[in-house]
N, C-alpha and C positions, 0 to 999 in steps of 0.2 A: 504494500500500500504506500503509494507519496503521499508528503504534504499537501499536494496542491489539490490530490480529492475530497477535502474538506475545506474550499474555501471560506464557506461561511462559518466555519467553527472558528475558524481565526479569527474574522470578523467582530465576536461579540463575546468577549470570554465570559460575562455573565450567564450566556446561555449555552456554554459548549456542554456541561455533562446533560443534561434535558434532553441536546442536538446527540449526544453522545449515546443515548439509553434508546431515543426511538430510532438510533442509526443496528444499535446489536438488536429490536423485537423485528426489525423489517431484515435482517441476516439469515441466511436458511440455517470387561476390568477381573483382570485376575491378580490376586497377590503378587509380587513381586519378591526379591529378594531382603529380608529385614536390615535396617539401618540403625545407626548410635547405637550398636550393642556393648563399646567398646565401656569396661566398667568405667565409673565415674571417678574424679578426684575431688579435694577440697576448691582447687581455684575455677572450675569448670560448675561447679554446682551453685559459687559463689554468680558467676556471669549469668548463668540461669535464672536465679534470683532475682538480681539485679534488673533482667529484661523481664522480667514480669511483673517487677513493681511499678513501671512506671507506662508513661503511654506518649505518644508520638502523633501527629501528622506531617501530611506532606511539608515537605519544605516548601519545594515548588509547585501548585497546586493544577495553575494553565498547564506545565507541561505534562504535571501526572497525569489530568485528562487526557492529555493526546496519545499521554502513550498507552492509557484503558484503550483508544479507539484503536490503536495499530495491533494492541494485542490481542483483544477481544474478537477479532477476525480471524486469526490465528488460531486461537481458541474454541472457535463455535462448532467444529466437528466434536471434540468430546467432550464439551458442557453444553450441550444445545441451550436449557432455558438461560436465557441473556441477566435475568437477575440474579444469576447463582453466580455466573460468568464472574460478572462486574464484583462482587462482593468476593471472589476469590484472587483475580486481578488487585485490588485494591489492598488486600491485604498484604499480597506477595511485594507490592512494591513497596508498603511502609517495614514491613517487618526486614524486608531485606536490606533498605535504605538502614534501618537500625543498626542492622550489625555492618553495614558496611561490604553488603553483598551483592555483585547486578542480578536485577529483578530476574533475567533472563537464565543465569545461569542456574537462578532458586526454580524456574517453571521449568526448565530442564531435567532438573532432578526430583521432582514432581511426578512429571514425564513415565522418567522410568521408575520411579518409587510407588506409585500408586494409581498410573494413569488417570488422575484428577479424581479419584474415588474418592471421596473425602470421609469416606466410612468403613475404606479397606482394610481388611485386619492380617495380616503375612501367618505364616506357619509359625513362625517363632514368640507372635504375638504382638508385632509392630504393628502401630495404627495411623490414620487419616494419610492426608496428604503429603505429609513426608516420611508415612511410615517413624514415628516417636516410638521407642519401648516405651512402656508404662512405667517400670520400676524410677524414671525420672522425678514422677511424681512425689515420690516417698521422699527422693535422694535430697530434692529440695523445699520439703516441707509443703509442699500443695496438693495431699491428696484427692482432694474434690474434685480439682483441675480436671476439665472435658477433652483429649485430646481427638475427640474428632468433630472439636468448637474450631474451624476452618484459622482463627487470629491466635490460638491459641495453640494449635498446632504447629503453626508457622512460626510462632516468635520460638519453640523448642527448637525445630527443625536450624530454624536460621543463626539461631545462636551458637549453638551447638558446633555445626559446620566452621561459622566464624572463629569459634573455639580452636579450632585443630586446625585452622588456615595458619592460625599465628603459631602455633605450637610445630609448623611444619614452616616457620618462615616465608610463608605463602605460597606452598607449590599446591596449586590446586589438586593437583594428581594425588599427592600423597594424602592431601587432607580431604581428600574424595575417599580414599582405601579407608581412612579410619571409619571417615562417617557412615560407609557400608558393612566396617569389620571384618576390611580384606587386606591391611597391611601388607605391605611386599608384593601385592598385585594390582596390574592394572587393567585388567576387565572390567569392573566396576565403571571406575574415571572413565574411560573408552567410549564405554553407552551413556556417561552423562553428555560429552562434547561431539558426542555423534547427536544426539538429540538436541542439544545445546544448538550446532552450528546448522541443521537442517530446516530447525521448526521458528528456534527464537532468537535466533544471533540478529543484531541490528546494526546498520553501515555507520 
């Protein structure tokens, strides 16, 4: 999708997400492999924490619109209904924005973690859409926590990964093996950036 097929959305940024919502309703899942199995430490439970207490919006609001419209077409094969779409969109780019993740490479791993099932549950017992084990919840004192509450999901997922991006110096690759619990291999990483650069990569 360009820019320029949204002329009037540029035009009135008051009214781009409105122009944005009736542009996704006029638009026409098996487990996967479990994620974050790797046990927990004190500083990783602390960052969990931490992104749970607090809350966030967009920084940039105009461009977070545009980019719900560029990826919500992207999207609409496997979230057909448009308001689930946009509320899963929306989430993925503040929660990723939080920890300092491109949105793109969080719906990647999405992708192959759950195929947007946001109720997936894997063999091992990972759930929603990034595939979260459960036992997180104990680890960091919120057992109540819903993790197949789509924001709530995501801010585990997103944190988590951030976690082990820094704990690997930033080789996505490796901090991909952990967040799958495949250390020393890179098949995991592989189907993220193979999904990454087909479906969500942006110029």
């Amino acid at each position: 999708m360009t820019w320029t097929a949204f002329p009037r959305l540029y035009a009135n940024r008051g009214h781009l997400l409105p122009a944005l919502l009736a542009f996704c309703l006029l638009a026409a899942p098996s487990s996967l492999p479990a994620s974050t199995q790797q046990p927990p430490d004190p500083e990783l439970r602390k960052v969990l924490s931490d992104a749970i207490a607090t809350a966030d919006t967009f920084e940039d609001q105009f461009a977070a619109e545009v980019w719900l419209v560029d990826m919500s077409t992207r999207l609409q094969n496997k979230v057909p209904d448009p308001a689930e779409r946009i509320q899963i969109l929306k989430a993925v780019h503040i929660e990723a924005t939080r920890a300092r993740l491109p949105p793109e490479l969080v719906l990647a791993i999405i992708e192959v973690e759950s195929n947007f099932d946001r109720f997936a549950i894997s063999e091992a017992g990972a759930r929603g859409l990034m595939q979260v084990m459960p036992f997180w919840l104990e680890e960091i004192g919120r057992p109540d926590d819903n993790l197949f509450h789509i924001r709530t999901n995501l801010r585990f997922g997103c944190q988590i990964l951030s976690y082990y991006l820094k704990q690997e110096g930033g080789s996505k690759t490796r901090a991909l093996a952990r967040y799958n619990g495949s250390v020393g291999k890179t098949w995991y990483p592989r189907r993220v950036f193979s999904a990454w650069n087909k479906r969500w990569y942006r110029q």
